[in-house]
N, C-alpha and C positions, 0 to 999 in steps of 0.2 A: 275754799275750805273753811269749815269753824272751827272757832279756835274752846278748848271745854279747860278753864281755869279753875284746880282745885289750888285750895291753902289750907294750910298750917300754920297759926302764926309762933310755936314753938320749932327751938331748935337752929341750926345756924339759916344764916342767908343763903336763900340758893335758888335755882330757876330751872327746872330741868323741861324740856318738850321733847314729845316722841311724837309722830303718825299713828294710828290705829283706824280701824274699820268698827264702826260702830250701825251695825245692821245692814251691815254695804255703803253705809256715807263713810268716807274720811274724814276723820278728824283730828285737830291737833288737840293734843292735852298736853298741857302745862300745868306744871307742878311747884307751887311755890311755901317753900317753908324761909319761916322768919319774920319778924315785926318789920314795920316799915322806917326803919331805920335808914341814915345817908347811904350804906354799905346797899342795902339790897334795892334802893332806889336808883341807885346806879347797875341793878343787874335789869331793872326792869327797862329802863330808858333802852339799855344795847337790847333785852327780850321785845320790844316794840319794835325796831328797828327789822328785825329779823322777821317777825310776824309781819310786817305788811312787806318786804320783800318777797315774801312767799305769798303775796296773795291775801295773807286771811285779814277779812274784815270785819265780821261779824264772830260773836262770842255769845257762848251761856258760862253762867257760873249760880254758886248759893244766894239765896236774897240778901243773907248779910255780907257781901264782900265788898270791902273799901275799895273805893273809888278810883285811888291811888294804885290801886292792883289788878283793873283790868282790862290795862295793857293799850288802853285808845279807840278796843273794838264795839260794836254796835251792838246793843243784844237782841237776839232774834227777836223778830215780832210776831206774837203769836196769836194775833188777830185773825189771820187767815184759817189757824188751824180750828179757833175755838165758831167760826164763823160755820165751819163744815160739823162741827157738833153739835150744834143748833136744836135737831132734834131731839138728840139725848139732852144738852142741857135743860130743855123744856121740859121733859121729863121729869130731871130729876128737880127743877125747881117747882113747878107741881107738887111733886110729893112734900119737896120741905116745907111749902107754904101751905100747903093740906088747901091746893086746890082742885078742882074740877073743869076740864078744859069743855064740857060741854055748858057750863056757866060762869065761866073766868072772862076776867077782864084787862087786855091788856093794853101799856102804854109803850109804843115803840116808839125813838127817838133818837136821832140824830141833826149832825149838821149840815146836810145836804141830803137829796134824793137820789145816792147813787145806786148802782145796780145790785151792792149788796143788802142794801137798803129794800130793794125790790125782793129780792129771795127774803129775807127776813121778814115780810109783808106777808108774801104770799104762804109760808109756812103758816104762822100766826094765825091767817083768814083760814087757813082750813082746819086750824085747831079749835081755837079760843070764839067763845060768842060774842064778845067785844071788841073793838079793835081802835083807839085813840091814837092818833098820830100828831107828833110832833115833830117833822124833819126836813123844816128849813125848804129852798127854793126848792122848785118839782113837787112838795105836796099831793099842789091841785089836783095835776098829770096822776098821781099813783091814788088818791083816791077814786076818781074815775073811772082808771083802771081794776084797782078793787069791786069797787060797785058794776063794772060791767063784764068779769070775769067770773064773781062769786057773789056774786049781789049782795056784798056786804056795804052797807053805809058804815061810814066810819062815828064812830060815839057809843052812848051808852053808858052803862053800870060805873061807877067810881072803878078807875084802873087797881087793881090788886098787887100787878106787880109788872116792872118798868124794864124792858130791853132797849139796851142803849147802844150806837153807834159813838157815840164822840168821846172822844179823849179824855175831857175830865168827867163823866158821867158818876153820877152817886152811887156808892159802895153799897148802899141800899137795892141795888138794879143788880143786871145781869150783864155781867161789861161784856161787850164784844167790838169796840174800836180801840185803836191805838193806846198804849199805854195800860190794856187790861190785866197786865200780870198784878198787879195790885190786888188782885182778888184772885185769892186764892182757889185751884179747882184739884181738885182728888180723882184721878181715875184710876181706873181696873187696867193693868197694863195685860197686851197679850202674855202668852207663857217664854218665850223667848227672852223678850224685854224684862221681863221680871228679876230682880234681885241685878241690874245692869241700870236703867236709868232708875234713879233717885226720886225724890219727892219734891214737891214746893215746886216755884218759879225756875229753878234750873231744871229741873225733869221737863217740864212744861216747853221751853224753849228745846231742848234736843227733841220732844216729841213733834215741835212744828217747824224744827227742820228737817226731820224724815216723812212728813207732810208735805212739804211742800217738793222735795224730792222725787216724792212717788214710788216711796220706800215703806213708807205704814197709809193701812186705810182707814178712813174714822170708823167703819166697820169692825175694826179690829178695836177699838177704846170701848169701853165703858166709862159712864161717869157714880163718884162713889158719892161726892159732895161737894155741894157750893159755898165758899164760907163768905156769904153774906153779910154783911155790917150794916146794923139799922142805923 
């Protein structure tokens, strides 16, 4: 089960958790009002205890939530989900870069050649006229494959703009490995969803745990914006 941590930091100390069904997933929400004072850091220590007796290990919460509040758990990762939107984010990065995919240049990059690495390849090759790769051991293997799949050679035009696989990848790129909630993404939520998951990196994580569930399809997302950091 996830555990969905809101705060308050007004008001006394306090810890409340309930179960609820958030689109058919179970979730825990936990409710914590009060500064992080000795008083409620002794509600949190016995609320931790109780939380991984029950299983839950994994957590979303707001991007500004201290660290001290929440709770020990793991926050989802939502690499898998943004991996599956792929398409749409192309899209909409495209538009903000006011590019052209049948003259666009792209630099893909990570730190191995693994198989998402491949789907991310082969999207690209049938979109973009350029295709630069940077991704560590397997390369050679997936150019070849590129060039004998789609007869695309890898190079060309100065890259425009950089899809990245790895972890610390520049805010200037289009994250899509571990640690991408850094960069911010807006989507069009279905009609259900709406006015029920939130905005920012906490929406994001509930959205790719009912991804990964096989509770929401990326079919069902739109994306509204990439917020990019040059």
């Amino acid at each position: 089960m996830l555990g969905w941590i809101n705060w308050r930091p007004g008001g006394l100390p306090r810890i409340r958790n309930r179960v609820e069904l958030l689109h058919g997933m179970p979730v825990c929400r936990v409710e914590i009002s009060g500064k992080a004072m000795p008083l409620l850091r002794l509600f949190l220590r016995r609320e931790e205890r109780v939380l991984r007796q029950a299983g839950v290990r994994e957590g979303a919460w707001a991007d500004d939530l201290p660290e001290c509040l929440q709770l020990g758990l793991i926050p989802v990762e939502t690499a898998p989900l943004r991996r599956a939107m792929l398409p749409a984010l192309l899209e909409q990065a495209f538009r903000q870069k006011r590019l052209s995919g049948a003259s666009a240049s792209v630099r893909l990059t990570a730190e191995g050649t693994s198989l998402p690495v491949y789907w991310a390849a082969q999207l690209l090759a049938q979109r973009v006229r350029y295709l630069h790769l940077d991704t560590g051991y397997g390369q050679g293997a997936l150019e070849e494959w590129l060039l004998q799949r789609y007869g695309l050679a890898c190079g060309g035009a100065e890259p425009e703009l950089e899809v990245t696989l790895r972890r610390d990848g520049a805010p200037s790129a289009l994250l899509l490995g571990e640690n991408c909630l850094r960069q911010g993404i807006e989507y069009i939520l279905p009609p259900d969803l709406r006015g029920v998951i939130p905005g920012g990196g906490e929406g994001e994580q509930l959205l790719a745990a009912l991804y990964r569930q096989e509770r929401l399809r990326p079919a069902e997302l739109a994306v509204a914006r990439i917020h990019f950091d040059a």
